[in-house]
TORVEXKE-786111 format. One line per 4 residues: number of its first residue (from 1); their letters; for each residue x, y, z of N, C-alpha, C. Coordinates in pm, whole numbers, plus 32768, in hexadecimal, padded with zeros to 4 digits. Example, Ala and Ser with C-alpha at 12.3 -4.5 7.8 and 13.67 -1.06 7.14 Angstrom:
1 = AS = 8527 7DC7 830C 84CE 7E3E 830C 8528 7EB6 830C | 8505 7F1F 82C4 8557 7F96 82CA 850A 8003 8313
***
This chain:
1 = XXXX = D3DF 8C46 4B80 D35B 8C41 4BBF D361 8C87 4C47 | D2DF 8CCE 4C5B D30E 8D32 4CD9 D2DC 8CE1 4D56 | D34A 8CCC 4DC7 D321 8C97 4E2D D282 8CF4 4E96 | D22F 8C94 4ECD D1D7 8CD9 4F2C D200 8CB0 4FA4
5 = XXXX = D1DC 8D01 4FE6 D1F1 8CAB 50A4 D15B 8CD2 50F2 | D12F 8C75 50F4 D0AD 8C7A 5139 D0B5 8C97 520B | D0B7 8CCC 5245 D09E 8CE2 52E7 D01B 8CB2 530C | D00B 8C1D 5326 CF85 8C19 5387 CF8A 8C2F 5407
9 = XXXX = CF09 8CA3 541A CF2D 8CBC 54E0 CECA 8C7A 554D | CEDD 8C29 559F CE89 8BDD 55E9 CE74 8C15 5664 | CE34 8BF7 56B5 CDFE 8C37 571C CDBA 8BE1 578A | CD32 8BCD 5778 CCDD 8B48 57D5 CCCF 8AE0 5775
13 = XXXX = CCB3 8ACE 571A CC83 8A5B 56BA CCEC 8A1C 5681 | CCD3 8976 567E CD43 895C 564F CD1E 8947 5596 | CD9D 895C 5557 CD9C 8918 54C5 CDD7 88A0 54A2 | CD9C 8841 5422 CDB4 87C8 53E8 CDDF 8804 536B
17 = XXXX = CE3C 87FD 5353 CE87 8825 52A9 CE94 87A0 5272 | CE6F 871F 52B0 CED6 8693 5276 CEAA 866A 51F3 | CE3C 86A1 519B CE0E 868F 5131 CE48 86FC 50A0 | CE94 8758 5109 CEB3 87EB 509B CF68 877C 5054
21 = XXXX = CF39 879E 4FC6 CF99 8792 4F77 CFB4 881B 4F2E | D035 8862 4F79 D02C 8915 4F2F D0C7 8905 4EBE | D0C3 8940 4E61 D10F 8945 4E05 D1BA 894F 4E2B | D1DB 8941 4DE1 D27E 896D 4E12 D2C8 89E9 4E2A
25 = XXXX = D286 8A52 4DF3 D293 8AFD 4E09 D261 8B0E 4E4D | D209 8AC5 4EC9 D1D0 8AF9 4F2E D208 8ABD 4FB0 | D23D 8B2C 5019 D25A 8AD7 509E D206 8B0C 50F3 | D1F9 8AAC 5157 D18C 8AAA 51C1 D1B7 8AB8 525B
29 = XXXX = D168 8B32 5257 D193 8B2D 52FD D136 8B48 5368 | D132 8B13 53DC D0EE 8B0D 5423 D10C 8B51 54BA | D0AA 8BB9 54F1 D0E6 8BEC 5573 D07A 8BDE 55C7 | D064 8B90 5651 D010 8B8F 56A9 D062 8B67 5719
33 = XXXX = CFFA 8B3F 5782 D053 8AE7 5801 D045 8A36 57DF | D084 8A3C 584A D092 8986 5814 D005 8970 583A | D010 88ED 57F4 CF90 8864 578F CF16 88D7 5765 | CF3D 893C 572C CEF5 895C 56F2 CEE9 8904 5629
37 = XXXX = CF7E 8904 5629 CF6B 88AF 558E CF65 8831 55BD | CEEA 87E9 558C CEEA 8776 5580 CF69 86F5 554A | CF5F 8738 54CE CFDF 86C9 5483 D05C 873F 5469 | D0DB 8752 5499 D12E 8778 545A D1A1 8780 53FB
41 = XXXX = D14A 86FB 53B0 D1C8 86CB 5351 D18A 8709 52C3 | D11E 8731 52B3 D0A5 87BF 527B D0FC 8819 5261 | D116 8847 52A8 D158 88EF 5282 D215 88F6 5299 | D256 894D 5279 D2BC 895B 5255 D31D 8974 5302
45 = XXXX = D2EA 899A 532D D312 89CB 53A3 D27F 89F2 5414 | D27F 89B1 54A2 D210 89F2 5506 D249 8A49 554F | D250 8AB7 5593 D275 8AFF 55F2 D209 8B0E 5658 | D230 8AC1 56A1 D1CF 8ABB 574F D216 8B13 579E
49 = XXXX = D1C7 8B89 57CC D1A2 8BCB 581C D17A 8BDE 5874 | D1A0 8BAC 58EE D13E 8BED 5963 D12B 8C59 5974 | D0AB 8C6A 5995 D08A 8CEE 59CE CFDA 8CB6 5A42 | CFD7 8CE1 5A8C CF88 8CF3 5AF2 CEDB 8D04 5AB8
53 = XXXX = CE95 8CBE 5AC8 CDF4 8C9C 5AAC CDB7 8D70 5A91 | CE0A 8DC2 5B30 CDDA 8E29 5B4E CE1E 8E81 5AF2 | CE6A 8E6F 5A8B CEAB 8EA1 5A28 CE3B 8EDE 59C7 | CDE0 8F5A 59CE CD7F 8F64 5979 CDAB 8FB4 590E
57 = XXXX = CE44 8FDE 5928 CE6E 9026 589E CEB1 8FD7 5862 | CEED 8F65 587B CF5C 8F03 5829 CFA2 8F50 581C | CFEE 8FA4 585E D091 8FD0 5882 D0D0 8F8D 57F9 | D0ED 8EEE 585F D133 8EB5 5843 D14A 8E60 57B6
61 = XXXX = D0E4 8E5F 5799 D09F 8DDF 5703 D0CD 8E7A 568F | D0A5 8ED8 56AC D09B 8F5F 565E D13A 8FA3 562B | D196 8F71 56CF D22B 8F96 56B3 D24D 8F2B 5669 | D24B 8ED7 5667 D27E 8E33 55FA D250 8E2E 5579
65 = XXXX = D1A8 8E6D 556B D196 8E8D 54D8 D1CA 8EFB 549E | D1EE 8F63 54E3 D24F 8FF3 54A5 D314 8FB5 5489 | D308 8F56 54C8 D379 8F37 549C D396 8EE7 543F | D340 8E88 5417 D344 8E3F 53B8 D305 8EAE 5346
69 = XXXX = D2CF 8F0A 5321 D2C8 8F45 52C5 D328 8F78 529A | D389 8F99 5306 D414 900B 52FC D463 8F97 528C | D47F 8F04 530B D4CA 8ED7 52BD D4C8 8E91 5230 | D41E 8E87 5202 D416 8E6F 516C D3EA 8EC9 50FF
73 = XXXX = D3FE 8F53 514B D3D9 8FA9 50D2 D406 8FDD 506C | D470 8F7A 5030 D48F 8F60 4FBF D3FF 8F03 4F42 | D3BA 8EAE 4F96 D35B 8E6E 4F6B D2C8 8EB2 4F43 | D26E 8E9F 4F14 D1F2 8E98 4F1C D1AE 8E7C 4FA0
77 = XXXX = D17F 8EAA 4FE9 D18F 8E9C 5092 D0C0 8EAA 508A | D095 8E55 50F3 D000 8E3C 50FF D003 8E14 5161 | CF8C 8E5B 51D5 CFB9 8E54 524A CEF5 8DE9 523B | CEEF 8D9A 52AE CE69 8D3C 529B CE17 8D29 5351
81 = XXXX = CDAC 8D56 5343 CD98 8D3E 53E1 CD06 8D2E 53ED | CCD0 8C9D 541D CC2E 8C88 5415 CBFC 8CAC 547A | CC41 8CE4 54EE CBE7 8CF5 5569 CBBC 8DC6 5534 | CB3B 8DD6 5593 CB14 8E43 5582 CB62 8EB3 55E3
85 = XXXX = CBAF 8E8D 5673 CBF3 8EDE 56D5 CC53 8EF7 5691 | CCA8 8EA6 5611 CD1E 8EE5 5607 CCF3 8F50 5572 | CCAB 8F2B 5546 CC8C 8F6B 548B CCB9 9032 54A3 | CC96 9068 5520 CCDF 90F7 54DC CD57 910D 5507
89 = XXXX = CDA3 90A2 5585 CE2E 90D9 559A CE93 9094 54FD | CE48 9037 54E4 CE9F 900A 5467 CE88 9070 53EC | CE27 90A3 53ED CDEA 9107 534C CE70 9174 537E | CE6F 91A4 53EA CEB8 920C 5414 CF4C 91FB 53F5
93 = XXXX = CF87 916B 5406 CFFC 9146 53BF D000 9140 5325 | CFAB 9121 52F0 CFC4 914B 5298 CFCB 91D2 5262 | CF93 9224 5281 CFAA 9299 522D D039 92E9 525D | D070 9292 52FB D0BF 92E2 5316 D12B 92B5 52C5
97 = XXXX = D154 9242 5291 D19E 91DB 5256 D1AA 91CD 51A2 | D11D 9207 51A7 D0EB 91E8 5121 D0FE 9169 50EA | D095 9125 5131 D07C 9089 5101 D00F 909F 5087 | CFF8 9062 5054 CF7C 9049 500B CF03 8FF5 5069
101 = XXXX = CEC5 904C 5047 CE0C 9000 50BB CDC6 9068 50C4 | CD72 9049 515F CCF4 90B7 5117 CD52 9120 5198 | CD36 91A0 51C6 CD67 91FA 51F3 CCEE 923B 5243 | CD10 9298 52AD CCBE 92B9 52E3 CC2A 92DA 52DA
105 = XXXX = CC70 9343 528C CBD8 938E 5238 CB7C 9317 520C | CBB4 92AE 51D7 CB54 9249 5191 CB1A 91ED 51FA | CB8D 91E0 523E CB2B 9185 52A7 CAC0 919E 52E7 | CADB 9239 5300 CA5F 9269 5338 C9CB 925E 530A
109 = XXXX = C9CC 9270 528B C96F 9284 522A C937 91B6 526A | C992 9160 5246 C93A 911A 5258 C91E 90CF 52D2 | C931 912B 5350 C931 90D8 53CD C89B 9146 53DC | C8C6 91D0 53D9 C850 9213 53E0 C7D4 920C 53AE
113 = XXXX = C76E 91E8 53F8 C6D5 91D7 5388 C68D 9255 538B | C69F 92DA 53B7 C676 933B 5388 C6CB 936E 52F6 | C71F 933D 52F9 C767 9382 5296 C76C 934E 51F3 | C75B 92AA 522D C71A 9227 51C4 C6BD 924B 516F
117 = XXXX = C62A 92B0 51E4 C5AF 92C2 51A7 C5AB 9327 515F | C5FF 9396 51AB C5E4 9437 5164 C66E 942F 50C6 | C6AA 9417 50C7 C70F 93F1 5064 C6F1 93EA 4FD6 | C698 9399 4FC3 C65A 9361 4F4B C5EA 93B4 4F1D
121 = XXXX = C5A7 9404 4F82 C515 943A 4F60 C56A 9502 4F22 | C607 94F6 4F4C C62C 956C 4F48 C664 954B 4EB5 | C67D 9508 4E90 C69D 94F3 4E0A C631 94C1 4D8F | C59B 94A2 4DBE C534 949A 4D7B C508 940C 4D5A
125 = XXXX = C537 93AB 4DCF C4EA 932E 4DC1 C492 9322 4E32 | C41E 92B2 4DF5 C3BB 9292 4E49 C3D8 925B 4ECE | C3AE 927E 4F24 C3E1 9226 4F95 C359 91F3 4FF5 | C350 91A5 5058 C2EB 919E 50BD C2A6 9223 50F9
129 = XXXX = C232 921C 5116 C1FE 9298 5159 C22C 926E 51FB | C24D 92DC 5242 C296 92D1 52CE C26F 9344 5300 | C261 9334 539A C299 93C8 53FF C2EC 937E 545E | C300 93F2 54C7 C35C 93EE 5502 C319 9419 557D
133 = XXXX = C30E 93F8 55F2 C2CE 93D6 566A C373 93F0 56E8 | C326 9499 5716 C39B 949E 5792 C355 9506 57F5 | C3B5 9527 5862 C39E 959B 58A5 C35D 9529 5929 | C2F9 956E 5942 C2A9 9542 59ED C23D 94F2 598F
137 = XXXX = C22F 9448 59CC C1E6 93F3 59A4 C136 9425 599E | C0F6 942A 5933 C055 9454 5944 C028 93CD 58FA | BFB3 93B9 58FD BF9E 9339 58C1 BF51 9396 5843 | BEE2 93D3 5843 BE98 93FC 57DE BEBF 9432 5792
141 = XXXX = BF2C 94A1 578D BF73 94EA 5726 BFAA 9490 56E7 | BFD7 9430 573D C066 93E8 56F3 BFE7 936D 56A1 | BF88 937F 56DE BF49 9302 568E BEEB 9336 55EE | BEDA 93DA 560B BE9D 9436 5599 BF20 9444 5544
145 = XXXX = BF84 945C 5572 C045 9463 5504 C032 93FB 54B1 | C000 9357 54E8 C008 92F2 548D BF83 92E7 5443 | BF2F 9315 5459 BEA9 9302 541B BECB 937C 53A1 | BF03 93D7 5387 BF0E 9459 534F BF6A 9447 52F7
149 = XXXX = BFC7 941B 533F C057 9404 5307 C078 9387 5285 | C041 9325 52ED C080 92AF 529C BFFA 9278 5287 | BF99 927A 52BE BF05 924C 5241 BEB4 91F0 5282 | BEF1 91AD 5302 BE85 9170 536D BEFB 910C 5387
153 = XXXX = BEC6 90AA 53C7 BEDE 8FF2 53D6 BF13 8F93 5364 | BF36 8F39 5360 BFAE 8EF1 538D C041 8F73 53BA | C0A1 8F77 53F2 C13F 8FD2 53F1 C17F 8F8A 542C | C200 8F8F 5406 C27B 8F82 542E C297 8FD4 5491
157 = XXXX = C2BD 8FC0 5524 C2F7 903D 5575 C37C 9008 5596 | C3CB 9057 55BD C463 902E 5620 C478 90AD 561A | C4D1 90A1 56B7 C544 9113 56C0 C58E 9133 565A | C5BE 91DB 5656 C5E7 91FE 5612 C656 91F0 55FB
161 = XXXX = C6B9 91A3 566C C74B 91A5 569D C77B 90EE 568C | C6F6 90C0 5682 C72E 9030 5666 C6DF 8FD7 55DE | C6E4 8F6C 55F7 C6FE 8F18 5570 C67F 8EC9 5594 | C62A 8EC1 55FC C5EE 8E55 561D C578 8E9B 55E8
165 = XXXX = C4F3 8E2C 55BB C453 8EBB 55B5 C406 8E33 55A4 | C38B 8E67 55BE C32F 8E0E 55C9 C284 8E54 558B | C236 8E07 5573 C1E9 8DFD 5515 C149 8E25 555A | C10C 8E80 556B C07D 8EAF 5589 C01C 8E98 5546
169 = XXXX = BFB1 8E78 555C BF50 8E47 54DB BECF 8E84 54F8 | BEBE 8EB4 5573 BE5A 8EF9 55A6 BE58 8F92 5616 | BE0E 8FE1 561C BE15 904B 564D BE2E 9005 56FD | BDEB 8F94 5713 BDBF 8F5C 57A1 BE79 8F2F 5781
173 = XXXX = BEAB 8EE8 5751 BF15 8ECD 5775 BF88 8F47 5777 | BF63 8FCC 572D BFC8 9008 572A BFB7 905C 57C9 | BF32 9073 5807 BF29 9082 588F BF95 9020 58EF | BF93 8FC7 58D0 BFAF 8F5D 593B C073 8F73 5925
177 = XXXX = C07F 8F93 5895 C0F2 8FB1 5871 C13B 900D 58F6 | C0FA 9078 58EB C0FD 90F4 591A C101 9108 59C3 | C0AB 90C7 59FB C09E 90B0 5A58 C159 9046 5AA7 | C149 8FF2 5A50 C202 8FCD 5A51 C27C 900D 5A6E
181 = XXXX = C278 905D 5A1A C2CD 90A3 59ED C2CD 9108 5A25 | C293 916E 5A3B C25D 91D0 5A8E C29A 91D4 5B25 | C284 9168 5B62 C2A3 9155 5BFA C35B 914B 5BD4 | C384 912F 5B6C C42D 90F0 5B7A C475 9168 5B4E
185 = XXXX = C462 9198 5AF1 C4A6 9228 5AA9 C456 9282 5A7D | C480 92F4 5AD8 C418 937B 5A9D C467 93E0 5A2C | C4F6 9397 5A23 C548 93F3 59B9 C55E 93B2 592F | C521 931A 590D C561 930E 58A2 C4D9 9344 5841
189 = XXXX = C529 9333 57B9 C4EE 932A 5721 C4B1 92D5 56D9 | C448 92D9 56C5 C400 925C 566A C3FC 927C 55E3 | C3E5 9219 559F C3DE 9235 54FB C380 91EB 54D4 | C2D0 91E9 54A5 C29B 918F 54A8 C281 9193 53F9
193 = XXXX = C287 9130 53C8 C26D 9129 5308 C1F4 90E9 530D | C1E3 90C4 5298 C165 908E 525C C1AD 9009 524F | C144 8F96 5256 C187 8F26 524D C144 8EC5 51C1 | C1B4 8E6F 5194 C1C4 8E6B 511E C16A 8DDE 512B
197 = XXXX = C144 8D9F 510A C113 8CFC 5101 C152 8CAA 50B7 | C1E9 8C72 5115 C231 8BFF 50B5 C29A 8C4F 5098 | C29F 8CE2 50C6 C2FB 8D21 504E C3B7 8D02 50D7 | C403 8CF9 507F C486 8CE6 50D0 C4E2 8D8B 50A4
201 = XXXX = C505 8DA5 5135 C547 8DFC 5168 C5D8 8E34 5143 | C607 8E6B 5124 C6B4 8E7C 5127 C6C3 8F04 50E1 | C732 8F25 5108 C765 8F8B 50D3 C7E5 8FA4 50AA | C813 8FED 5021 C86C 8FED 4FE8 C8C3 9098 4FB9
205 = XXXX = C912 908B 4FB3 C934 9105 4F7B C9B7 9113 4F3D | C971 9185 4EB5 C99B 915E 4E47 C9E8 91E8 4E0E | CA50 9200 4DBF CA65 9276 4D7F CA7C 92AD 4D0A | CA55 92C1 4CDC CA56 9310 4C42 CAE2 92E0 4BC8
209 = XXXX = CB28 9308 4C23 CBDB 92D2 4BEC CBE8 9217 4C17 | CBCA 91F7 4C88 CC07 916A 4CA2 CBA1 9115 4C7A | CB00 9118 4C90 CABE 90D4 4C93 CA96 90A1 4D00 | CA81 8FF4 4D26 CA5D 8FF5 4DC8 CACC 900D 4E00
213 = XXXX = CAE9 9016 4E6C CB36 9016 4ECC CB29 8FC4 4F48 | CA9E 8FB5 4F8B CA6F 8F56 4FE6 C9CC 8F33 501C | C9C6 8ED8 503A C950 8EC2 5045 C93A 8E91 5106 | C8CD 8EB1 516F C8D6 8E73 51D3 C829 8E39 51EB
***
C-alpha cells in the first residue's frame, strides 16, 4: 500500500484536527509557529516555527516545507494550506518539487475573476452578462457600460483584485456606489454582473483529461 504524507502549512489561524481519524498509509504533518495546532496528539509530528508576524514571505514556514518534501519524496507527498497569503508560495513548491496539487497556472485561474469570467465564454459556455469598469472614474459612462452591457439593475460589483462585492439594486444606489469609491481609488478595476436572485456563487475549474480539479 503506497504511503501519503500530507504537509499542513499554518500561518495566523489556528487548526483543530482532534476529530480526524486518517488511515494508516497516511502521515501527518504539520508546520506553523507555536499554538497554532490546537491538539497535537492529531498529527504525526508538529514543527513550530518561529518566524516574526512581519514575515510576509514565510521565509521560514516555506524552508521547513521544502524540506520535508525533500525528505519524503519517496512518498506520495500533498502539500495543504487554508490561509489565502500562503496559497501561491506553496503552488510554487509544488511544481518546483513536483508535489501533486493545484500549480501555478491553476491557481491563478481561480483566484483571478477576470479570468474565471472570460475562460468559460472562450470555450462556449453561458456565463453572466458583465463589464468591466476602469481608467478615470465618470459616473454616466460607467453607469450607460451597465445599462448596455449587463441589462440594468439589480448587479453584483467588486474590485477586480479582491474577493469581497456587494450588491446594487438601483441606478440611485449605484451613484452613491460611485461616489464611495471614487474619492478612495482612481486606479482600481470593477467587474459589475448581473445579479442572480438566490442564485449561489463559486467557481470551479475543470479539465478535459482530469475532470474537476477545484472549486473556490
Amino acid at each position: 500500500m503506497q504511503t501519503h504524507t500530507i504537509i499542513v502549512v499554518l500561518w495566523k489561524y489556528r487548526l483543530n484536527l482532534t476529530k480526524l481519524r486518517k488511515p494508516n498509509n497516511v502521515r501527518l504533518l504539520v508546520v506553523g509557529p507555536p499554538r497554532t495546532l490546537i491538539d497535537e496528539t492529531s498529527v504525526d509530528v508538529y514543527y513550530q516555527v518561529e518566524s516574526t508576524i512581519r514575515d510576509h514571505d514565510h521565509l521560514q514556514l516555506l524552508q521547513k516545507v521544502r524540506e520535508l518534501c525533500s525528505m519524503y519524496a519517496a512518498t506520495q507527498r500533498h502539500i495543504v494550506a487554508f490561509e489565502r497569503c500562503l496559497q501561491r508560495a506553496v503552488a510554487r513548491i509544488r511544481k518546483e518539487m513536483s508535489v501533486e496539487g493545484f500549480l501555478p497556472e491553476q491557481l491563478e485561474q481561480l483566484l483571478n475573476l477576470r479570468e474565471a469570467i472570460h475562460n468559460p465564454r472562450k470555450n462556449g459556455l453561458a456565463t453572466l452578462r458583465q463589464c468591466s469598469l476602469s481608467g478615470s472614474p465618470q459616473p454616466e459612462p460607467w453607469l450607460e457600460a451597465v445599462r448596455s452591457q449587463v441589462g440594468g439593475f439589480p448587479v453584483v460589483v467588486r474590485c477586480a483584485r479582491e474577493k469581497s462585492s456587494g450588491i446594487l439594486r438601483t441606478e440611485r444606489e449605484f451613484r452613491q456606489w460611485f461616489i464611495r469609491n471614487s474619492t478612495i481609488n482612481h486606479r482600481s478595476e470593477y467587474v459589475v454582473q448581473e445579479y442572480v436572485e438566490d442564485g449561489h456563487e463559486f467557481t470551479a475549474l475543470c479539465t478535459a483529461k482530469g475532470g474537476l480539479v477545484g472549486t473556490s
